[in-house]
C-alpha positions as CSV (number, residue, x, y, z in Angstrom):
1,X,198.8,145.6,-124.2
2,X,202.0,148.1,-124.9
3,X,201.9,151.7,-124.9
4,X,198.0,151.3,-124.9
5,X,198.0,149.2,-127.9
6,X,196.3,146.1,-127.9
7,X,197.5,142.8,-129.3
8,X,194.8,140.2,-130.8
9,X,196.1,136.9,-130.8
10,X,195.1,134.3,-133.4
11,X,192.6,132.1,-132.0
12,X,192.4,128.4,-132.6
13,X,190.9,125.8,-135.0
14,X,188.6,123.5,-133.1
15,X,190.2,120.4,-133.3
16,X,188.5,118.0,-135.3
17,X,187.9,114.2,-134.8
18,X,190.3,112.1,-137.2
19,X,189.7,111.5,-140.3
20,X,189.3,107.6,-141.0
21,X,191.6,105.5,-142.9
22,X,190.3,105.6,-146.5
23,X,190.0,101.7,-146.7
24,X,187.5,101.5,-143.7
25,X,185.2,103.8,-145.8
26,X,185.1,101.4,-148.4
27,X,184.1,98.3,-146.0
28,X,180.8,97.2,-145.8
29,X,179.0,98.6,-142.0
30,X,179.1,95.4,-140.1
31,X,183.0,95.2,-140.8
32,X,183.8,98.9,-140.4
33,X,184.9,99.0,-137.2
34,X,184.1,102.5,-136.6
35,X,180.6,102.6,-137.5
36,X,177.9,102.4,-135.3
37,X,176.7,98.9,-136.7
38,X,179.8,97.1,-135.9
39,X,179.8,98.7,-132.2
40,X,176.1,97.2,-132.1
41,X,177.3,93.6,-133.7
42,X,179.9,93.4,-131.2
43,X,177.5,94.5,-128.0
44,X,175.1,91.3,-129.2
45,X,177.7,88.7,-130.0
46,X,179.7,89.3,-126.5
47,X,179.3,85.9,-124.3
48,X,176.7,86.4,-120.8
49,X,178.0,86.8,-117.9
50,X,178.1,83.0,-116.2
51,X,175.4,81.9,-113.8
52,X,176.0,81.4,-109.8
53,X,175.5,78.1,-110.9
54,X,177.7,77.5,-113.7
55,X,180.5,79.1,-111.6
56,X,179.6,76.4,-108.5
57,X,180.4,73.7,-111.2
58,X,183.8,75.9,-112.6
59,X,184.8,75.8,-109.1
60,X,184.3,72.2,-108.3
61,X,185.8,71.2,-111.4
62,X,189.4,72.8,-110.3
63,X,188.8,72.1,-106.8
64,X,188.5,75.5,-105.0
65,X,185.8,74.3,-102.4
66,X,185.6,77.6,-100.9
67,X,184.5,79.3,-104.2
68,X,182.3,77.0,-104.9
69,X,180.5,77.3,-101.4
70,X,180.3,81.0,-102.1
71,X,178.8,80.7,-105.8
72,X,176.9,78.4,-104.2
73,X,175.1,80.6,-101.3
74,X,174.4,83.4,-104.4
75,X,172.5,80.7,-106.2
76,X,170.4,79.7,-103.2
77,X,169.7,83.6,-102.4
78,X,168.4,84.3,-105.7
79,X,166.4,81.5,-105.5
80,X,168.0,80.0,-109.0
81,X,168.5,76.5,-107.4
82,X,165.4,74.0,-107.3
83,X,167.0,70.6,-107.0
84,X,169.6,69.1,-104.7
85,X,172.1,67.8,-107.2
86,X,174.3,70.6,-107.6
87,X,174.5,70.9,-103.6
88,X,175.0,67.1,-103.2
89,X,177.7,67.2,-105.1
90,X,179.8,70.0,-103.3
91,X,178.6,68.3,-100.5
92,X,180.4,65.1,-101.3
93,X,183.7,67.1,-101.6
94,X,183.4,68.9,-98.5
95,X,182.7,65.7,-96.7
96,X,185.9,64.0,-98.4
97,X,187.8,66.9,-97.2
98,X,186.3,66.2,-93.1
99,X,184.6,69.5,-93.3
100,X,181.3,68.6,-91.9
101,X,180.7,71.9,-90.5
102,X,180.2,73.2,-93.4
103,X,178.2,70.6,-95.0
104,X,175.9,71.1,-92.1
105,X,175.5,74.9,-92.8
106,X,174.8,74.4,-96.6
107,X,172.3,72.1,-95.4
108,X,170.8,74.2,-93.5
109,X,170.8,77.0,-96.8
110,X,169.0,74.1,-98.4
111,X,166.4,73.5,-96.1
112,X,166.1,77.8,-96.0
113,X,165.2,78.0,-99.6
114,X,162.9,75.2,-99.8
115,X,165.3,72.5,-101.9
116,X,164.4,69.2,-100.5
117,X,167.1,66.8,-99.7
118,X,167.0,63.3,-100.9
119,X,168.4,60.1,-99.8
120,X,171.8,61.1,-101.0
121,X,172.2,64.0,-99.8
122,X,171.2,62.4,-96.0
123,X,173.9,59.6,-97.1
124,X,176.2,61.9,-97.5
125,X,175.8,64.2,-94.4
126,X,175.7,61.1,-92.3
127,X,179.3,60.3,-94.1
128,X,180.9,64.1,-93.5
129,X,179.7,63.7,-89.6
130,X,181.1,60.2,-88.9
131,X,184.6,61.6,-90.3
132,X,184.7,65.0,-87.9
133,X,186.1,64.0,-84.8
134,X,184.3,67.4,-84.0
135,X,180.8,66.4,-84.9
136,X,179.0,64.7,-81.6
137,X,176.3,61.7,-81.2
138,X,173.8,65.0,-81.0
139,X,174.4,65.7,-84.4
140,X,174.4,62.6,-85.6
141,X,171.4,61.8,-83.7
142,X,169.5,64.9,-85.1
143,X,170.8,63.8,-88.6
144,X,169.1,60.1,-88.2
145,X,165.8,61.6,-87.2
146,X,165.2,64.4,-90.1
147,X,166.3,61.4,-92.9
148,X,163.5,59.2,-91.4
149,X,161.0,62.5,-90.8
150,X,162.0,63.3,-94.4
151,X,160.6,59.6,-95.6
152,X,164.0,58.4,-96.5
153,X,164.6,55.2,-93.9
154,X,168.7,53.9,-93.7
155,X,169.7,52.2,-96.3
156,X,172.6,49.7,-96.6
157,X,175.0,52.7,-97.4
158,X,173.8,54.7,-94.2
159,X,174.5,52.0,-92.0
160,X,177.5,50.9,-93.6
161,X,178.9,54.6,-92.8
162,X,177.3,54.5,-89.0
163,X,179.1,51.4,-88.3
164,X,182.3,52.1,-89.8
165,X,182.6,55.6,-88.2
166,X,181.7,53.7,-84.5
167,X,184.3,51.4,-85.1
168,X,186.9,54.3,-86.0
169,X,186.2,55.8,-82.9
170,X,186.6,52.5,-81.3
171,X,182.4,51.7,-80.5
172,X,182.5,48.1,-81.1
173,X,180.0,47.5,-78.9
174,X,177.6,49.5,-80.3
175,X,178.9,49.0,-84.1
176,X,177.5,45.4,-83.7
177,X,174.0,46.4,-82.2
178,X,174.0,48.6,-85.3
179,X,174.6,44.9,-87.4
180,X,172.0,43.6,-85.7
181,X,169.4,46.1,-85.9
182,X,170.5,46.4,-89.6
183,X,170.0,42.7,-90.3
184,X,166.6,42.7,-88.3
185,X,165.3,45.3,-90.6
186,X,166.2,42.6,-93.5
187,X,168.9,44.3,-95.3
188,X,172.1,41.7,-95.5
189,X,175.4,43.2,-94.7
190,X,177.7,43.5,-97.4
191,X,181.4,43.2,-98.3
192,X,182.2,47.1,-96.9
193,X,180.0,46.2,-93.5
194,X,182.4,42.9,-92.9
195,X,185.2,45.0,-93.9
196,X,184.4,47.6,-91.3
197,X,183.5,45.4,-88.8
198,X,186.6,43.3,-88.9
199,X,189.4,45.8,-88.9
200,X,187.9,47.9,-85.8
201,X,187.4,44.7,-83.7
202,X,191.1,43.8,-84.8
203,X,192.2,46.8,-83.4
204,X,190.7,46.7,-80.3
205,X,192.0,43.0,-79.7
206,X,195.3,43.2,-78.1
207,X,193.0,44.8,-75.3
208,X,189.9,42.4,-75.5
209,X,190.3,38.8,-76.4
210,X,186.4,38.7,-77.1
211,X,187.0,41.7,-80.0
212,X,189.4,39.2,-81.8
213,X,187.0,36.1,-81.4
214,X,184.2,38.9,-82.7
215,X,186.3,39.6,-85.7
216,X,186.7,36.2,-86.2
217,X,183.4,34.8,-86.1
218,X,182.5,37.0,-88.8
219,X,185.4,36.3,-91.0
220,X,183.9,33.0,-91.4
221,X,180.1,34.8,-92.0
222,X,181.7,36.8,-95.1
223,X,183.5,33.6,-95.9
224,X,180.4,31.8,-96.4
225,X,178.6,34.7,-97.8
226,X,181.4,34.6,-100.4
227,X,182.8,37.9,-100.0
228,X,186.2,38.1,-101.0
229,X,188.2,39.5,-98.1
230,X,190.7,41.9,-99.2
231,X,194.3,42.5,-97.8
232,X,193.3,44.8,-95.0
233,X,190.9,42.1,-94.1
234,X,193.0,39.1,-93.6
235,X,195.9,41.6,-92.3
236,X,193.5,42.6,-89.1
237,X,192.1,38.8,-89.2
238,X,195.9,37.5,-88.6
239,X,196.8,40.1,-86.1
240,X,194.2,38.8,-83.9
241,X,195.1,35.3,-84.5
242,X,198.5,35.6,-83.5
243,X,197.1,37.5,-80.2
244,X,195.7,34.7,-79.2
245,X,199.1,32.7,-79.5
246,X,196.8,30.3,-82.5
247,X,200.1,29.9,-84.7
248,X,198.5,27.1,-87.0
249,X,196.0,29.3,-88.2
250,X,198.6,31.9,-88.4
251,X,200.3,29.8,-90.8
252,X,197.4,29.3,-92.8
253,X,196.0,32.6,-93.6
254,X,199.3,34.0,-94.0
255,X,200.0,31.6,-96.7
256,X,196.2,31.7,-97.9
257,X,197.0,35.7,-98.3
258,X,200.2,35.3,-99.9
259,X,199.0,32.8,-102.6
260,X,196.4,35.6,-103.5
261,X,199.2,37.9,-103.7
262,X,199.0,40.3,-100.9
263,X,201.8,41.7,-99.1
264,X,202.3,41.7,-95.3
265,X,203.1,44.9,-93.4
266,X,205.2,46.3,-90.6
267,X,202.5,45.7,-88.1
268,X,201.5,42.3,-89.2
269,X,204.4,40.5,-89.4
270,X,205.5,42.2,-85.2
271,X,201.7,40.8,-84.6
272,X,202.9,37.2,-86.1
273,X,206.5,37.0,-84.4
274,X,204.7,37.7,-81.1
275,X,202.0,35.5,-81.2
276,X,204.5,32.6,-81.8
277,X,206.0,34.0,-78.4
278,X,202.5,34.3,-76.9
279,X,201.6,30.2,-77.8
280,X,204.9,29.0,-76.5
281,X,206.5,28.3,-79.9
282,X,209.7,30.4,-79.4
283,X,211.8,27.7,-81.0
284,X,209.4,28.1,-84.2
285,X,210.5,31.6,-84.7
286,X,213.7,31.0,-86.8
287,X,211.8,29.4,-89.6
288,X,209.2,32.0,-89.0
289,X,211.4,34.6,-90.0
290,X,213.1,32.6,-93.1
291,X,209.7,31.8,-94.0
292,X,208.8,35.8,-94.0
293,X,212.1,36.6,-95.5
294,X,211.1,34.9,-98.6
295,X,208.0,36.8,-98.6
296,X,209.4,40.1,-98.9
297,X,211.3,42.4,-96.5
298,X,211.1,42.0,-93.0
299,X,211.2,45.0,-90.6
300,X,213.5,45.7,-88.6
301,X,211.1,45.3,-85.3
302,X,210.5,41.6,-86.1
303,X,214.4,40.8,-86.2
304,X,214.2,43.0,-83.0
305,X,211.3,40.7,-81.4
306,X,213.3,37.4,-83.0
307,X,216.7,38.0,-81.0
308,X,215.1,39.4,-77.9
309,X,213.3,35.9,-77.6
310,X,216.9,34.2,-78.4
311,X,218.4,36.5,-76.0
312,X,216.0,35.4,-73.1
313,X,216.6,32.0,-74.4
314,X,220.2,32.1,-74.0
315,X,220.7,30.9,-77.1
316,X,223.4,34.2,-78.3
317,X,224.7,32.0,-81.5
318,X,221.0,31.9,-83.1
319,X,220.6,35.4,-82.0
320,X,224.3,36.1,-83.7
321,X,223.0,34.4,-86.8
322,X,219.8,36.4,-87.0
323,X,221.8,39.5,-86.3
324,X,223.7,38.7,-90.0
325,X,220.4,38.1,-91.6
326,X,219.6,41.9,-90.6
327,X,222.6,42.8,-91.9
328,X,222.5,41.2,-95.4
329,X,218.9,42.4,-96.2
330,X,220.1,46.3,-94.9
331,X,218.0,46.1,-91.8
332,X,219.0,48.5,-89.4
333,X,218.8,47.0,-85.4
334,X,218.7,49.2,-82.3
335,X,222.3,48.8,-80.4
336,X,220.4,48.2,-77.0
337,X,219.5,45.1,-78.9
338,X,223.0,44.4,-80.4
339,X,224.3,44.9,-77.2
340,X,221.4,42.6,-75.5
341,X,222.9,40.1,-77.7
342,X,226.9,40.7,-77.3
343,X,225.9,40.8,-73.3
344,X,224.1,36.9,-73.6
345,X,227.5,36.0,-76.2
346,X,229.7,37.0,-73.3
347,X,228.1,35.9,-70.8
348,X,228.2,32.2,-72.2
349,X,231.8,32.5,-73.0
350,X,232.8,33.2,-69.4
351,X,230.8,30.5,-68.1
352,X,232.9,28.5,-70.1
353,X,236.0,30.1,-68.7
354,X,236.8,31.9,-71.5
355,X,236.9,35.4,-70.1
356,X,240.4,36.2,-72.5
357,X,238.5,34.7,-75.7
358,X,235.4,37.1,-74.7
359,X,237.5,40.4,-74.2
360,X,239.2,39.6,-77.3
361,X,235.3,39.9,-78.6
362,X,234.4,42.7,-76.9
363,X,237.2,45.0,-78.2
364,X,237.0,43.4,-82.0
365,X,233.7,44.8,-81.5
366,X,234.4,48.5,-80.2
367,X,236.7,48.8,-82.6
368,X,234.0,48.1,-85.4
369,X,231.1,50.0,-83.5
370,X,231.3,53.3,-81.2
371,X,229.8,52.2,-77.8
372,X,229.5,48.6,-78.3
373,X,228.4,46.3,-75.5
374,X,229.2,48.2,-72.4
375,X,226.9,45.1,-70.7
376,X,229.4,43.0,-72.3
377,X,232.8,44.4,-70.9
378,X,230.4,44.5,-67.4
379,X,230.2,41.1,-67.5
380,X,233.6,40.3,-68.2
381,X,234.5,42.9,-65.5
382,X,231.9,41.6,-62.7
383,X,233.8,37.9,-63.6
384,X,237.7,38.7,-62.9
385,X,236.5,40.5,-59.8
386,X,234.9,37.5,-58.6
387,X,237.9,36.1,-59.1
388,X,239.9,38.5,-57.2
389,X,241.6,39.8,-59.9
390,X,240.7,43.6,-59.3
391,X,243.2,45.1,-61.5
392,X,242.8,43.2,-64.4
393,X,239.0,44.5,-63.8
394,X,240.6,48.5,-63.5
395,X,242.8,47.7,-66.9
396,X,239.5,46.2,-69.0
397,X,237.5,49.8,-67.3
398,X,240.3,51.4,-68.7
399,X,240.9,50.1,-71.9
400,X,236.6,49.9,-72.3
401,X,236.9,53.9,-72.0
402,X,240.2,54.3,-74.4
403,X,237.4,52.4,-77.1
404,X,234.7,55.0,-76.7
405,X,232.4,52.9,-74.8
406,X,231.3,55.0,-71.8
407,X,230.6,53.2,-68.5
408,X,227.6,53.5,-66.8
409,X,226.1,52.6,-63.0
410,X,226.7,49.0,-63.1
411,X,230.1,49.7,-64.2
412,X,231.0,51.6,-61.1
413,X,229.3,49.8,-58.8
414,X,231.0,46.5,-59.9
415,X,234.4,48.2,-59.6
416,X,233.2,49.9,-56.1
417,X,232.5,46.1,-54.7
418,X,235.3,44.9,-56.0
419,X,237.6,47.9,-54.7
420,X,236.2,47.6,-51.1
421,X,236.3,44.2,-50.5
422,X,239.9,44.1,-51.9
423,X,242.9,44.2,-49.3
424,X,245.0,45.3,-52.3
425,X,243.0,48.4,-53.2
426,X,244.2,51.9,-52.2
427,X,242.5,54.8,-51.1
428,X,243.3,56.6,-54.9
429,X,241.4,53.8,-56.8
430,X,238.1,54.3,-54.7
């Protein structure tokens, strides 16, 4: 308002909603997708929301167990689960993953909301507790008496999982009362039981000669049961054999295992090289190992074993032999055991005299190899100062250290012996 005039201003259009395309008035009311029709069509043709259960399934299908046990638990409190399948199943995967917590809480759902277990689900409990190293005999005993309260005796599964998770924690005792009382009960042990049996009484054998003879014994049962014993079988069957220092019938399962095509490992074919040092057959061990070499790759711990039992043989040229065998299949040997083996060379060569030829050796050597065969230039030491010869002894100590191969007690203490009982030595040297 100026100078008491008043000024109107103009006042606005209400706005109006916009106009529709002229096209979408000529469509039909189900396509037009602004009439109320189409908004109605599209309301009725949009997909449900999934179930609890459908989502357990999702869930398990791409692995994400924890989803799944929460989908899960929303099923059972809405009371939309009446049979034990879709549990048993995440069950199963829990178990496979060792979590038998877990399995024993969603058991425990189950029982909550009234869905009876069956015999698989029992079978399966019984599997997820003999895995946990957590899970006690309590539990397990607890377990054992609601499957027999439920109706559902053990079946050749159940014990099949008792006996394999006693033997993994080492219970051989009891894993063969459990074969007993399973067999009294007339149900026959099959191929898994033997299996089970057999590889935890293996284990157990380089402590107890009577778990070999065990394993043993029923190796021939599942033979004459004809049961095919698989490569873990005859594996933990030869192990325990060569315990027992029996090479024959070493020899003839390892060749009855490589005719069916298996493969010996690591630990086997260290089992096989000691049992041939266990029976006395040391001198058998050479054509042990070309024998092996032909059967694949040997490790490096059997060439190891091989040239220890040369060294303590004294017999350094078979041990040098066996120490080119490593190196033409690209085994890699400890140097305590190369220089086990330079020490015996050396120590053969200066009984011979030939303490020049075997220095020659021993610095050919630490020229090849940093720290090569300080028990070697010992030797060689230890022998000129028998001799006397104390200075040649302070030039090979010197010469040893300009190689890079470091010195250690026996070194000084040879020198110290040979510096004090010399009239020769001064004060400087000691």
């Amino acid at each position: 308002m100026k100078g008491g005039a008043m000024t109107l201003r103009p006042r606005r259009k209400p706005s109006l909603p916009p106009t529709p395309p002229l096209s979408s008035l000529l469509l039909p009311p189900s396509q037009n997708p602004n009439s109320a029709i189409a908004d109605l069509l599209r309301r009725r043709s949009a997909p449900p929301p999934p179930s609890p259960s459908s989502l357990v399934k999702a869930h398990l299908d791409r692995r994400r167990l924890d989803l799944a046990v929460a989908a899960l638990h929303e099923t059972l409190s809405a009371g939309l689960l009446s049979r034990p399948e879709l549990a048993n199943s995440l069950l199963a995967k829990l178990a496979r993953s060792g979590r038998a917590g877990l399995c024993l809480q969603i058991f425990r759902a189950m029982k909550s909301s009234l869905i009876s277990p069956n015999r698989y689900t029992f079978n399966v409990l019984v599997h997820a507790v003999c895995r946990s190293p957590e899970a006690g005999e309590l539990e397990l005993g607890a377990l054992m008496a609601e499957m027999e309260a439920a109706g559902f005796d053990p079946d050749v599964v159940t014990y099949n999982t008792l006996i394999s998770g006693l033997c993994r924690r080492g219970k051989t005792e009891e894993a063969m009362e459990l074969l007993e009382k399973m067999e009294s009960r007339g149900l026959e042990p099959d191929q898994i039981t033997y299996s089970a049996m057999i590889v935890g009484l293996a284990r157990r054998s380089r402590s107890r000669t009577r778990d070999s003879l065990l394993a043993l014994q029923l190796f021939d049962k599942m033979q004459m049961r004809e049961f095919s014993p698989g490569q873990q079988i005859y594996r933990a069957v030869i192990s325990a054999l060569s315990l027992q220092g029996r090479t024959r019938e070493v020899w003839r399962m390892v060749k009855e295992m490589v005719g069916l095509g298996f493969k010996l490992d690591k630990k086997t074919c260290v089992d096989i090289v000691e049992g041939f040092r266990i029976g006395g057959r040391g001198d058998g061990l050479m054509g042990l190992v070309v024998e092996l070499r032909r059967w694949g790759k040997v490790p490096g711990r059997v060439y190891e074993t091989l040239i220890g039992e040369l060294c303590r043989r004294r017999r350094p040229a078979a041990a040098t032999t066996v120490l080119g065998m490593c190196e033409a299949d690209g085994v890699k040997v400890k140097g305590e055991v190369r220089g086990e083996v330079v020490r015996v060379l050396v120590e053969e060569m200066v009984g011979r005299g030939e303490k020049r030829e075997a220095e020659r050796v021993l610095v050919e050597g630490a020229l090849r190899e940093k720290g090569f065969g300080v028990g070697g230039f010992n030797v060689v030491m230890e022998a000129y100062a028998g001799e006397g010869d104390v200075g040649r002894a302070m030039e090979l100590r010197e010469r040893m250290v300009r190689l890079g191969v470091a010195p250690n007690s026996h070194t000084c203490r040879v020198l110290i012996q040979a510096l004090a009982g010399s009239p020769k030595a001064k004060s400087n040297d000691l």
